[in-house]
C-alpha positions in Angstrom: 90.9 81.3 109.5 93.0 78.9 110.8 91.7 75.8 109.6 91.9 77.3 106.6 96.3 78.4 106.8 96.6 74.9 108.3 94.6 73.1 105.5 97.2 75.1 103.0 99.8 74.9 104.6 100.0 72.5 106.9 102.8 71.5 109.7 104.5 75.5 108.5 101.9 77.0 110.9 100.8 76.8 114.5 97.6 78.8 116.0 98.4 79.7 119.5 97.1 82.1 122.7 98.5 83.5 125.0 96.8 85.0 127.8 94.1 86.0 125.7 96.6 87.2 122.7 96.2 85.3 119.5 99.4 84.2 117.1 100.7 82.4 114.5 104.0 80.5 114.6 105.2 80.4 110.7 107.9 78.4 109.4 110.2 81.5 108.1 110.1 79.9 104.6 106.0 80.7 104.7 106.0 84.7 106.0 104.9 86.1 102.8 102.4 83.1 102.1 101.0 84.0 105.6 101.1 87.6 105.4 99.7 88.4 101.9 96.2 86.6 102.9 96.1 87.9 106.5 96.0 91.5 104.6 94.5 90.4 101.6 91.3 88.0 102.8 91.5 88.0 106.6 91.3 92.2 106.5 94.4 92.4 108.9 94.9 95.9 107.0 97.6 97.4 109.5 100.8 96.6 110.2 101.5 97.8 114.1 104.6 96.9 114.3 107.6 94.5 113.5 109.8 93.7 116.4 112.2 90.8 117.3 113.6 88.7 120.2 117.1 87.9 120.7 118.2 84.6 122.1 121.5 83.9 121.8 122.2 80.6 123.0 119.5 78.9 120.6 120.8 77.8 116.8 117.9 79.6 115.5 118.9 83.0 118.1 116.0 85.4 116.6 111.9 85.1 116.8 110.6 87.7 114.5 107.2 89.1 114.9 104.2 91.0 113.1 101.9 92.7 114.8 99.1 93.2 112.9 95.7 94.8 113.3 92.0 94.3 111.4 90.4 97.7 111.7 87.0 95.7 110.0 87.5 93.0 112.7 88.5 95.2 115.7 91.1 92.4 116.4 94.7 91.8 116.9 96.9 89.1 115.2 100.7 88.4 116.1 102.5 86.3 113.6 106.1 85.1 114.8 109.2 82.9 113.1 112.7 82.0 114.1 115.5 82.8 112.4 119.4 81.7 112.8 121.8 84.8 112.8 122.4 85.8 109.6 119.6 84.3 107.8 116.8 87.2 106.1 113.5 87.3 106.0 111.4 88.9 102.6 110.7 92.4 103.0 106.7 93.4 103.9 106.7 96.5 102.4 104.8 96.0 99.4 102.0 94.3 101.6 102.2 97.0 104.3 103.9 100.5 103.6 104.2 101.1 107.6 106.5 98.2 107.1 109.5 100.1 105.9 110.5 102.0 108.8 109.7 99.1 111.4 112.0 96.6 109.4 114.6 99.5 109.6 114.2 99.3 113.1 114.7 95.6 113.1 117.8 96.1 111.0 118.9 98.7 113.2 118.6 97.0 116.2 119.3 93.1 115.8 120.7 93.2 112.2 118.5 91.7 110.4 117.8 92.0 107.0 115.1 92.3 105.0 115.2 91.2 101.7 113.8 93.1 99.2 113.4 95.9 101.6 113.6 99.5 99.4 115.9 101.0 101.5 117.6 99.4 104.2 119.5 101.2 106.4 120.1 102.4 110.0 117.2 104.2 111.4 117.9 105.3 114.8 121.8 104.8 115.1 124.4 106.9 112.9 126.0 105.1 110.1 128.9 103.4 111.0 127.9 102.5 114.0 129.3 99.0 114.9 126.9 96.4 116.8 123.2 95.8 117.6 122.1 97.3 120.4 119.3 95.0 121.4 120.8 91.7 121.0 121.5 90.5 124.8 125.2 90.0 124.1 125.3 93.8 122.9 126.7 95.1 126.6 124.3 97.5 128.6 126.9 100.0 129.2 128.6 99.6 125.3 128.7 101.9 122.9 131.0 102.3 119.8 133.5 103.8 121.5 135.3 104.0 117.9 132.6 105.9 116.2 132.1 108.5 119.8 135.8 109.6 119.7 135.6 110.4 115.8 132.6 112.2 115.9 132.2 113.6 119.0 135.5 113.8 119.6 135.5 112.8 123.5 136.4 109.6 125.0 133.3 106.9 125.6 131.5 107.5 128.9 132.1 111.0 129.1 
């Protein structure tokens, strides 16, 4: 399988493992390349989950990553990219349904969108909420302290 992605496309891809976990590194410009035929001719028929990593004193701060699963093939495959803040990535909800709430997390949590993406909006936090929770210059005691008073109507920390 990976002879074959790296025959097609080249220096955009990079098999690795990692104690015992395998994973592609993608140029960002080659997700849905990668992920169509992962689903489509490598049976990796479930998306697990879609979850980032926030680095903010790298020009290209985020690594994206799919974890996907081969029910046929009983195996796991991780597939990662970076991206600079700011920049999207293609939406992978018309390869994988179980896509559109997990990018919604992604959204909610590093804001980062999804183009393409039916709906995207917060998930877990209200509307209106201001920041990113996970991104490590999101303090671990902040909150919106804006959003708190107005609709809860007592001060932050309370």
């Amino acid at each position: 399988m990976v002879a074959k992605f790296k025959r097609e496309y080249g220096s955009g891809i990079n098999a690795l493992t990692y104690l015992g976990q395998n994973y592609l590194e993608v140029d960002r410009s080659l997700i849905p390349e990668i992920l169509e035929p992962l689903r489509d001719e490598e049976q990796f028929d479930y998306c697990v989950d879609i979850t980032a990593v926030h680095y903010p004193k790298r020009e290209k701060q985020f690594d994206v990553f799919w974890v996907l699963y081969s029910f046929p093939r009983n195996a796991r495959m991780r597939v990662k990219t970076q991206i600079a803040d700011g920049e999207s990535l293609p939406s992978s909800v018309p390869i994988w349904a179980t896509a559109n709430w997990l990018e919604r997390e992604v959204f909610d949590m590093f804001g980062i969108k999804f183009d393409g993406h039916p709906d995207l909006k917060r998930i877990l936090l209200p509307d209106g909420w201001k920041g990113h929770p996970l991104r490590k210059d999101y303090g671990i005691l902040q909150q919106d302290s804006e959003w708190v008073q107005i609709n809860l109507g007592i001060e932050s920390g309370q």
